[in-house]
Structures are given as C-alpha cells and as structure tokens.
N, C-alpha and C positions, 0 to 999 in steps of 0.2 A: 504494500500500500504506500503511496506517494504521503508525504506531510501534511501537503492540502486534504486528500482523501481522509487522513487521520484524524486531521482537526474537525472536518466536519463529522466523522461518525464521533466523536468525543461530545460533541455539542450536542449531537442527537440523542447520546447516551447518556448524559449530561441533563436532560430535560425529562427524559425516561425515570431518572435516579428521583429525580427531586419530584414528578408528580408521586413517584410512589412511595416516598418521604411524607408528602403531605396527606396522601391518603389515610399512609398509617397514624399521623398524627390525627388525621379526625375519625379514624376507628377508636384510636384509642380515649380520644376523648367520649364518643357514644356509648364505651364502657362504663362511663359517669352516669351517664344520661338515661341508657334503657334499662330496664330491670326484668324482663323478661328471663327467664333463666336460661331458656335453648337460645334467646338471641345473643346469651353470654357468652355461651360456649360459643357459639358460632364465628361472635366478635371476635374472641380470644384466638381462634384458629386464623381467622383470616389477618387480624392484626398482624401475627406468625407470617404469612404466607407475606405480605407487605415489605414486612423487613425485610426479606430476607431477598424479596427482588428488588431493591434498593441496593443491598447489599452486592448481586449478583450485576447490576451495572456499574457498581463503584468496582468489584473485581476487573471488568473487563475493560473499565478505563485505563484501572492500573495497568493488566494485561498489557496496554498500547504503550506504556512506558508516560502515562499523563497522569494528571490528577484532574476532579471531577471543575467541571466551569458551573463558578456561581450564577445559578438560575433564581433571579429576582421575579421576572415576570411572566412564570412558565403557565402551561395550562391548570394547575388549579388555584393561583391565582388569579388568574384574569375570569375563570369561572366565578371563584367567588367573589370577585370585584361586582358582576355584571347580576347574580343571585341573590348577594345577601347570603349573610348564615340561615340556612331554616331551622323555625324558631318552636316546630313540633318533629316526634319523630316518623312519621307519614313524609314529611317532606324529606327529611333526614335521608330518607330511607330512600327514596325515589331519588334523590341527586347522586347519593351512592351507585346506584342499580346505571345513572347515566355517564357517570364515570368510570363506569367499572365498563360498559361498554363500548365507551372508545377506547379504552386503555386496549381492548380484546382487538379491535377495528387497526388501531395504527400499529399493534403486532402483526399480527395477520397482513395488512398493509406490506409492512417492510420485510418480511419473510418472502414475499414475493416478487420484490426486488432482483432483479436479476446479477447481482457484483455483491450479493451480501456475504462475508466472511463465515465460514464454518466454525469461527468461535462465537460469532454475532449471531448466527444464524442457531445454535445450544440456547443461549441467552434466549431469547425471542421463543423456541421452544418451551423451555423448563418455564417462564413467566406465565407461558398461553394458558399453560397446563391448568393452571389453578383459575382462570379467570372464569370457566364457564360454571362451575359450584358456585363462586362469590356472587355471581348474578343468578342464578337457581334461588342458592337463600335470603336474599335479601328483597328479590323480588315477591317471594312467597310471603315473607313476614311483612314486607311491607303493606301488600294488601292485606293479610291478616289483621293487620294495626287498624287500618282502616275499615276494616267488615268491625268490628270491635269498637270503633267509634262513630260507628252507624253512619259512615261517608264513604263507601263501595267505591264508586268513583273518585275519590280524592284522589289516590295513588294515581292511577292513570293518569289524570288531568296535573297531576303534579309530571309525571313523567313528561310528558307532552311538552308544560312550561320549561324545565330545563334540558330538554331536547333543543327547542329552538334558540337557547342561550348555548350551550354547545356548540350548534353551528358555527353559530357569530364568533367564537372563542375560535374555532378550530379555522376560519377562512383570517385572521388573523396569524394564526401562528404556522399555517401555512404558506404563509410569504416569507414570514419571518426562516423558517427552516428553507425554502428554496435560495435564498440569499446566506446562508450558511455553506453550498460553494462554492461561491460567487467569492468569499472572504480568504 
C-alpha cells in the first residue's frame, strides 16, 4: 500500500474506531437508564461486542504502523448534533437499532470494495459478525417498550425520524471521506 493509500484507510478506520467508541459509550450509559433485566444482559453483551471492535480498528491502525486520527466530528456526533439525546427509552432504542444499521450498511459497503486489504477485509468480517443480533435485540425490545406503553407505533415512527437524520448525516460525511484521497 502506497502512504496516501494508508493514510486514507487510517482515516476511514479512524472514524470506524470512534463511532464505535461512542456507541459503546451510550450503551453503557443505557445501563443506567433501562432496568429491564434481559435488556441488561443484552446491554452488557453488546457493550462487550462495542469495545472490542473499537478495539479491533485501533489494532489495525496500529497494524499500518499509525496511531488512530482524532475524530471530533465523526458520524455519531453529527447524528447527535442533528437528534438531540432521546429523552425516553423507545427512542433510545430506535436510534440504536439506526445506528446499528449503518454501522452493518458501511461494513458491508466497504467489504465490497474491490482493493480492500485481507487484514481490513478480517476487520470488516469479525465487526459484521455481531451486528445482525445487536439489531435482532434491540429492535425486539424496542417495540416491546413501546407495546408496554400502549404507543405500538412509536418505535416505528421513531425509527423513520432518525432514518431520515441518518441520511442527512451520512451525505455529509460522505464527501467528507471521498476527499480523504484527495489528501
């Protein structure tokens, strides 16, 4: 891999690291928050799964002989810029469920990349692995929440609203990362 080639997969993995930094940081906060006992275990497992693919893009940065680029304005926050924190766990639940699947979308995405590195290309693997449970359960309990506070459709109609703030998020930092090898 060329330098420029490097520095931009460091950026991309780089941006990879930190949404799933902040993921985990707002699982871990939801441990506060929900009391549900299966949505603890769940929480607890997925938190798990969080770190540890944080963890597995800080290795592969190192890997490149780099250290990770400080991402200030990566996609969850400009998600949460554009969202607001939600302020029950129905919504909670549903912004989860739409960050968990783009997370799944721009793996999948870059796996099919045609010049992806077979150490990038593990990465990308081992991460995908766990993403389709995390959306299983959180989608389940989320309507759950919601059948339980006699609002059926909240979940939904929550899912919907930050689907279309995702967008917005994602045609944003999509310029942004095409211009990453331009640099």
């Amino acid at each position: 891999m060329s330098p420029p080639s490097i520095d931009a997969l460091v950026k991309v993995c780089s941006y990879y690291r930190d949404a799933e930094m902040r993921g985990s940081n707002l699982l871990y906060r939801m441990l506060r928050f929900v009391d549900d006992p299966e949505a603890q275990m769940n929480l607890s497992e997925h938190l798990a799964d969080e770190t540890r693919h944080a963890w597995l893009w800080t290795k592969r940065i190192r890997d490149l002989g780099r250290t990770p680029v400080p991402v200030d304005d990566g996609y969850q926050v400009r998600i949460g810029r554009k969202a607001g924190f939600p302020r029950n766990v129905i919504d909670l639940f549903a912004l989860t469920v739409v960050v968990e699947q783009r997370a799944l979308r721009r793996y999948q995405e870059h796996l099919r990349r045609p010049d992806v590195d077979e150490e990038t290309r593990d990465v990308l693997n081992q991460v995908s692995k766990d993403e389709g449970w995390h959306l299983d359960w959180m989608r389940r309990k989320g309507r759950e929440f919601a059948e339980k506070a006699g609002e059926p459709e909240r979940f939904d109609s929550s899912i919907k609203r930050f689907r279309d703030i995702d967008r917005e998020v994602m045609e944003e930092l999509n310029e942004l990362e095409s211009s990453f090898d331009a640099s």
